[in-house]
C-alpha positions as CSV (number, residue, x, y, z in Angstrom):
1,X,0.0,0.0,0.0
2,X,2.9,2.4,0.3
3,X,2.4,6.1,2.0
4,X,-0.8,6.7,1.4
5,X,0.4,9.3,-1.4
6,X,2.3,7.1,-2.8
7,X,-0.4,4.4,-3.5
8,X,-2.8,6.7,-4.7
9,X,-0.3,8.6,-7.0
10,X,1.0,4.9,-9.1
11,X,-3.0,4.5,-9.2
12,X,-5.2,7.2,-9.6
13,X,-5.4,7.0,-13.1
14,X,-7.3,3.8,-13.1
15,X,-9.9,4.3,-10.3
16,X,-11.8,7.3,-11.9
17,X,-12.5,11.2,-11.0
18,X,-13.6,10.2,-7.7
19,X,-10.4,9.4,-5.9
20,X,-9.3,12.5,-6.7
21,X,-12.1,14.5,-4.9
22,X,-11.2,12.6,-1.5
23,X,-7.6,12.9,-1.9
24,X,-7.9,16.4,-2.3
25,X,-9.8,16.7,1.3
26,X,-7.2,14.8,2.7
27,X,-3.6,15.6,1.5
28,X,-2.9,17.8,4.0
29,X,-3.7,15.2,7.1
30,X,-1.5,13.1,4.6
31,X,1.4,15.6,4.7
32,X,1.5,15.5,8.5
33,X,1.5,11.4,8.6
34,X,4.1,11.1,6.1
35,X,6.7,14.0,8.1
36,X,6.3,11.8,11.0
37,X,6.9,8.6,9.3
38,X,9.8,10.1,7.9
39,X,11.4,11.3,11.0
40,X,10.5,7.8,12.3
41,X,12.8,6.7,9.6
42,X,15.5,7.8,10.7
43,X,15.9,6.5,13.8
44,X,16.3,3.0,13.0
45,X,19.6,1.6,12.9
46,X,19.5,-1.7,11.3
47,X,23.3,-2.4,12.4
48,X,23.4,-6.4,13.1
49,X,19.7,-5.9,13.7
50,X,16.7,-7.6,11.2
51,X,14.2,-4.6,10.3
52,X,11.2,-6.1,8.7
53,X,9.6,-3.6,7.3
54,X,5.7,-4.4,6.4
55,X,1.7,-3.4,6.7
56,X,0.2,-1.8,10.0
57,X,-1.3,-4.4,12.0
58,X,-5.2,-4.5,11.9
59,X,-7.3,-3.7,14.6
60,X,-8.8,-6.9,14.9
61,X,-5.8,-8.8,16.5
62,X,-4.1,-10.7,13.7
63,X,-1.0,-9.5,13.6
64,X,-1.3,-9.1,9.5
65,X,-4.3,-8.5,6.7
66,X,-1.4,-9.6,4.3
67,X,0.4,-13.6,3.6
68,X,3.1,-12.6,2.9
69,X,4.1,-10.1,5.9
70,X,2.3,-12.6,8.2
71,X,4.5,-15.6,6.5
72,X,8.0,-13.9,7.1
73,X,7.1,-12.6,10.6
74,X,6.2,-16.2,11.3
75,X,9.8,-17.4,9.5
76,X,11.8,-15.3,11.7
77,X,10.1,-16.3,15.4
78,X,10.6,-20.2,13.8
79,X,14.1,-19.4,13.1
80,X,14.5,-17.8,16.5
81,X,15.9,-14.6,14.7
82,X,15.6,-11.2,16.6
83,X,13.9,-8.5,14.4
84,X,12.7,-5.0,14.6
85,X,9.5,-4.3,13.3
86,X,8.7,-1.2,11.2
87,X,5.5,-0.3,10.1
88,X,6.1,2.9,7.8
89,X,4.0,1.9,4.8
90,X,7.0,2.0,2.1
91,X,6.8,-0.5,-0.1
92,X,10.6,-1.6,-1.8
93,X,12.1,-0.4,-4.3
94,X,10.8,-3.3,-6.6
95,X,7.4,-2.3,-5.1
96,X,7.0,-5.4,-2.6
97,X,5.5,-5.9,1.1
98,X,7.3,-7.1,3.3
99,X,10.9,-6.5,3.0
100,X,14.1,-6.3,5.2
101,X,17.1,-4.1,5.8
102,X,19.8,-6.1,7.5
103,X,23.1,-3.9,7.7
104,X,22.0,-1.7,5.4
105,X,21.2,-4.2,2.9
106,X,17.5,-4.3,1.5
107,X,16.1,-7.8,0.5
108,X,12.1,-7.6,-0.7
109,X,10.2,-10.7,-1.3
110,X,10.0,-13.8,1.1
111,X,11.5,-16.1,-1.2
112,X,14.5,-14.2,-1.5
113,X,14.8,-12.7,1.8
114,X,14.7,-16.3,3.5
115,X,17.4,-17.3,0.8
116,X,19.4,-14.0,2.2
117,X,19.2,-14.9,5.8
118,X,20.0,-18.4,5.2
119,X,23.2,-17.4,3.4
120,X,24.1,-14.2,6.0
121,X,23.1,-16.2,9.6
122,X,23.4,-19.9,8.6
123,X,19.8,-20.9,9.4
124,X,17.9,-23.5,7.9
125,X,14.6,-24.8,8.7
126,X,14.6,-27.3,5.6
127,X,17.8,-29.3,6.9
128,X,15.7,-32.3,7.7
129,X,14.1,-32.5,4.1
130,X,15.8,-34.8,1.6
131,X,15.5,-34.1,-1.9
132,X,12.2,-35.5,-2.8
133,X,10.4,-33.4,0.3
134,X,12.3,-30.2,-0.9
135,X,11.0,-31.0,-4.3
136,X,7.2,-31.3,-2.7
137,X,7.9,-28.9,0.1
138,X,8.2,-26.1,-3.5
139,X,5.9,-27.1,-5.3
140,X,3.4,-26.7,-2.3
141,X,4.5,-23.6,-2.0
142,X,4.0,-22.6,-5.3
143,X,0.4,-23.8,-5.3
144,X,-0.2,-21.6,-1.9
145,X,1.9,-18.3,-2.9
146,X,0.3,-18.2,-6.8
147,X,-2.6,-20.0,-6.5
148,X,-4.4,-20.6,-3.3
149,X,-2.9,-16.6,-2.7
150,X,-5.8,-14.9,-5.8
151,X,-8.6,-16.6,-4.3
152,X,-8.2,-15.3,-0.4
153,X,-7.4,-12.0,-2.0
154,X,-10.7,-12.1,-3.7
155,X,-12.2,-12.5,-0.5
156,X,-10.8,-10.6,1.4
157,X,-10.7,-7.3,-0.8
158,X,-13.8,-7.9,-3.6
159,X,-16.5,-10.1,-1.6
160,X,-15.5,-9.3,1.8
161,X,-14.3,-5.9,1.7
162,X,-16.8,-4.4,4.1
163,X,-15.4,-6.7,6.5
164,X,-12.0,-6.1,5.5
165,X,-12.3,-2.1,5.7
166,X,-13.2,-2.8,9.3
167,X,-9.7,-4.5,10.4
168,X,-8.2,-2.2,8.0
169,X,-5.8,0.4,10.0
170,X,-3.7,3.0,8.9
171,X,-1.0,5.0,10.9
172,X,-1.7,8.6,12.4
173,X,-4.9,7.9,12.9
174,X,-6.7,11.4,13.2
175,X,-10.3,12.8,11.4
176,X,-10.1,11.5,8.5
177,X,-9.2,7.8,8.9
178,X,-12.2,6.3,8.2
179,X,-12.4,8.1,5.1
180,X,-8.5,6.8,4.3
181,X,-9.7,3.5,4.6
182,X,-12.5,3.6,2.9
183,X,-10.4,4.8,0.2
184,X,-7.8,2.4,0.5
185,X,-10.0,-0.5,0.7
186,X,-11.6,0.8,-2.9
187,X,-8.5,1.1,-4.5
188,X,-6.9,-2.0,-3.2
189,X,-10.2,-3.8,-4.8
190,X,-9.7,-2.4,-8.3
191,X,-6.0,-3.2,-8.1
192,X,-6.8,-7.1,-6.7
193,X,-9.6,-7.5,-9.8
194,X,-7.4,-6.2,-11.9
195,X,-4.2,-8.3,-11.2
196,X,-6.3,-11.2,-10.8
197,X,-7.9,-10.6,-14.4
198,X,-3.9,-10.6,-16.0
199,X,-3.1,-13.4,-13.9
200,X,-6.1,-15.1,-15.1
201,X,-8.1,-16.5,-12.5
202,X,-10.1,-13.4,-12.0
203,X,-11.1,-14.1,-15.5
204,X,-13.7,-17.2,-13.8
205,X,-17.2,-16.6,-11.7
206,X,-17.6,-16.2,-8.2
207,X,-18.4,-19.9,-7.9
208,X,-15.9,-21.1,-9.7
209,X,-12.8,-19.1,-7.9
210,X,-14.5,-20.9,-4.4
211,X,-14.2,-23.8,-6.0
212,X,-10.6,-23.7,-6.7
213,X,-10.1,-22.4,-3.2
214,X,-11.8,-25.1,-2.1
215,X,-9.7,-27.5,-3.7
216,X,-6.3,-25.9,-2.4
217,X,-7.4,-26.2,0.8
218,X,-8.4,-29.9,0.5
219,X,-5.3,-30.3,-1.0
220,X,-3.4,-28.8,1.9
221,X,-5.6,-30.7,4.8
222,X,-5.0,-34.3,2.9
223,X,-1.5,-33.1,2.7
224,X,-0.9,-32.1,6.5
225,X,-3.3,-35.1,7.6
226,X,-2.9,-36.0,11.4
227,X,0.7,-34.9,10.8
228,X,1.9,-32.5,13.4
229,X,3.3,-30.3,10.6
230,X,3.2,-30.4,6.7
231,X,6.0,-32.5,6.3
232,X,6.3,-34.0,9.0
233,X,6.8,-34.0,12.9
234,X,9.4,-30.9,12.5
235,X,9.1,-27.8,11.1
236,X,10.4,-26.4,7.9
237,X,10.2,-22.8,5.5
238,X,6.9,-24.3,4.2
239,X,4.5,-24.3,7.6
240,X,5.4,-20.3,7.8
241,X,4.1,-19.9,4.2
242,X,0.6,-22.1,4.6
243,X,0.3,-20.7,8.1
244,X,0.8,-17.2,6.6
245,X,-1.8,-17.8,4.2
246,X,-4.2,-20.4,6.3
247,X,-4.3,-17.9,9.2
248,X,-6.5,-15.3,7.0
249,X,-9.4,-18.0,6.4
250,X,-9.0,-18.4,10.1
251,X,-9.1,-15.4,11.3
252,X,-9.8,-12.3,8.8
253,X,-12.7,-13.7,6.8
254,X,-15.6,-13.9,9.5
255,X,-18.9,-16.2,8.1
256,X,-16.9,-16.3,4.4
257,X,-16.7,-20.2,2.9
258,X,-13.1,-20.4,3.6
259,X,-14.0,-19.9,7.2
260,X,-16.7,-22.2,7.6
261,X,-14.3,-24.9,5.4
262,X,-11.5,-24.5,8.2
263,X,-13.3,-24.6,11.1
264,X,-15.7,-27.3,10.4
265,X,-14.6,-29.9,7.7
266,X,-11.3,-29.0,7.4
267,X,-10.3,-28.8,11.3
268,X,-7.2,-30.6,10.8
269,X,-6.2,-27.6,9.3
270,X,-7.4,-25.4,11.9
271,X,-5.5,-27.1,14.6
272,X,-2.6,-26.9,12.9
273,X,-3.3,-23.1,12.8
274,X,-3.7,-22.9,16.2
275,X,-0.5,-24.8,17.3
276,X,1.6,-22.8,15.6
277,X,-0.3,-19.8,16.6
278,X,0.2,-20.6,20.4
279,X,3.5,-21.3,20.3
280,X,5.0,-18.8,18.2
281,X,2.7,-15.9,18.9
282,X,2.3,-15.7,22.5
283,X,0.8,-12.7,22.2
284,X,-1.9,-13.0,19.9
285,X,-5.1,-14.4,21.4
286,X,-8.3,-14.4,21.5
287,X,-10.3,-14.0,25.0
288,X,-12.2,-17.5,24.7
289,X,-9.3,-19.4,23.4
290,X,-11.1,-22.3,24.1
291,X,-13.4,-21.6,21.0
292,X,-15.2,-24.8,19.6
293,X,-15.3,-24.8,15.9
294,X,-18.9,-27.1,15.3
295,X,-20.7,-24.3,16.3
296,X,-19.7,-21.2,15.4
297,X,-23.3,-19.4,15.7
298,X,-23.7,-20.5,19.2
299,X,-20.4,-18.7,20.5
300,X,-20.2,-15.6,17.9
301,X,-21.9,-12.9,19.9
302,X,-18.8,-14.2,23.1
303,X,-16.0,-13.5,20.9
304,X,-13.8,-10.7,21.7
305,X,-10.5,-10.2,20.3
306,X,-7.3,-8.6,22.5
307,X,-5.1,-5.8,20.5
308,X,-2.0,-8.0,19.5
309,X,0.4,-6.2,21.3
310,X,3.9,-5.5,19.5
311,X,7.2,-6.4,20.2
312,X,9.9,-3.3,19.0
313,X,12.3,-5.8,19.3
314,X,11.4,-9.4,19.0
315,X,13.1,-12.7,19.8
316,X,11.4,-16.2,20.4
317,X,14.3,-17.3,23.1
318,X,13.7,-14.6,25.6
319,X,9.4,-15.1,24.8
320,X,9.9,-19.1,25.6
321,X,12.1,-21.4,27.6
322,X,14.5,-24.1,26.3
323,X,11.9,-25.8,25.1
324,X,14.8,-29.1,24.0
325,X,13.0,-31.6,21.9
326,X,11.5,-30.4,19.0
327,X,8.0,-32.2,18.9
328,X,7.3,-30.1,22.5
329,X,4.1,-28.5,21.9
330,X,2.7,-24.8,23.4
331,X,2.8,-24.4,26.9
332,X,-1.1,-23.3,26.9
333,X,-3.1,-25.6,28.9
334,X,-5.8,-25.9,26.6
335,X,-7.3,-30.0,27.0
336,X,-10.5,-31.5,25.6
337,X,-12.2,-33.9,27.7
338,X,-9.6,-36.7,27.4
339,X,-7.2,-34.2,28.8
340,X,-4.9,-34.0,25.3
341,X,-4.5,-30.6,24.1
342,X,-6.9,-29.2,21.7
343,X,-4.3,-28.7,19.0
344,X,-2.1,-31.7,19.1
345,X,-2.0,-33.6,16.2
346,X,-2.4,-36.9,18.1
347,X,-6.2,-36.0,19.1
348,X,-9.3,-38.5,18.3
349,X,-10.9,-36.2,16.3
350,X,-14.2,-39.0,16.2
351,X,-14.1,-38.7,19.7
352,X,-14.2,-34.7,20.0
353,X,-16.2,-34.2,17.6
354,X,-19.0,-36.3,19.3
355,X,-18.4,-34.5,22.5
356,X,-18.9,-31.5,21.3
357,X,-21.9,-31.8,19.2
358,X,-23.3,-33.4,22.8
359,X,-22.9,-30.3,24.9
């Protein structure tokens, strides 16, 4: 989205007169937001320090509207990396979201800024993937990031955008916000139809871009199975990229398809959301974490969501303890009936299911 300037000055020219009569009542509140982020700017020192640079976090919670800035946040707390974040707006110079500064260097785009950090800092969440799993472990990826990626876009910013506009936030704040959102969100739509269109799967109905949704995410679920992660009982690069991307069905697309999917036919998936959720966002929760997903109606009007709060300087080893071997789940003593947690992947699904369509 860039300053907000900046995004409406690469785009004006395809949204109509009408953008133009709201950006003139606002450029001055614009002006102000912009000196500050620039003076903000300048502060950071990114001297042996990660500076991920990427969207404000919405107001709902989640720490990110966005895959791809929720997929690298999620990379560095599984890599146990210490970052800064920075939430300025600018896009990089290649016009991406998210992107790093690491010693003054600037890498945009996950793919290439995991391939940076693995060459600068050694890390490697892949080293227990032969060959053949490195070969699937892409091509899922690939299937996520240029496939499965146009559909929650589409509904997100074309059929759900009233929902959307409401998690939306933008920095400064002030009189006008809801205006600037409003804005934003009608830009961002055009852009998303448009892009979607060239890519070619805008080019289908309604109906039929929820179907191939549909069928990404039944991929992914007969994928991950009772598996604790996709491939396997240890993480790799991959679970930050389907969580990145899972976690907006889950939690930024209230009463959509994708929703209903996840939580209720799909919960395998859902689980696995929530494991990784717990233990590498400690701070992100809801206030009924103990939220059933059979019956969704029966619990809406209870749910209330806690501002995420934000880390200036984040590192997973002083959030957690040692935790040693790595099939140790989240500390969160959340247990079903049976007393397993909720969100292993050894639960009798049969079993919880029955219980809780008996309560």
């Amino acid at each position: 989205m860039a300053t907000l300037s900046e995004f409406t000055g690469n785009h004006i020219l395809h949204h109509g007169t009408w953008i133009s009569c709201c950006v003139d009542l606002i450029y001055g509140y614009i002006s102000r937001v912009e000196s500050k982020v620039d003076r903000k700017q300048q502060e950071i020192d990114s001297k042996d320090a990660i500076i991920l640079h990427q969207f404000a976090r919405p107001n709902n919670g989640v720490p990110s509207l966005s895959p791809f800035c929720l997929k690298m946040e999620t990379y560095l707390r599984m890599a146990d990396l210490p970052y800064q974040n920075y939430f300025g707006g600018k896009l990089s110079a290649q016009g991406k979201m998210p992107w790093i500064e690491y010693n003054h260097e600037k890498v945009s785009g996950t793919e290439f800024i995991i391939d940076f950090l693995e060459e600068k800092l050694g890390v490697n969440l892949n080293k227990n993937l032969g060959p053949h799993e490195r070969a699937i472990s892409r091509a899922v990826t690939k299937m996520v990031e240029e496939h499965f990626y146009w559909t929650l876009a589409y509904c997100q910013w074309v059929d759900n955008l009233n929902e959307t506009r409401k998690m939306l936030s933008l920095s400064g704040g002030g009189p006008f916000s809801n205006l600037l959102r409003w804005v934003v969100c009608h830009i961002t739509k055009g852009i998303v139809k448009r892009e979607m269109h060239g890519h070619g799967i805008g080019r289908f109905s309604e109906e039929e871009i929820y179907m191939l949704m549909e069928k990404d995410m039944r991929s992914l679920a007969g994928l991950l199975g009772d598996k604790k992660y996709i491939m396997g009982p240890k993480l790799s690069t991959l679970d930050a990229t389907v969580f990145g991307h899972l976690a907006q069905a889950m939690w930024t697309l209230p009463g959509t398809r994708p929703e209903r999917l996840i939580k209720g036919e799909l919960i395998n998936l859902a689980m696995y959301c929530e494991r990784i959720r717990r233990k590498f966002w400690p701070e992100w929760h809801y206030d009924d974490d103990n939220t059933i997903y059979e019956s969704e109606e029966s619990c809406e009007d209870s749910k209330t969501h806690t501002p995420l709060l934000d880390f200036s300087s984040y590192s997973r080893t002083e959030t957690f303890e040692d935790e040693g071997a790595e099939n140790s789940f989240s500390r969160t003593p959340d247990t079903d009936f049976t007393g397993h947690s909720l969100f292993d992947s050894d639960v009798d699904l049969d079993d919880y299911t029955d219980h809780e369509q008996c309560k």
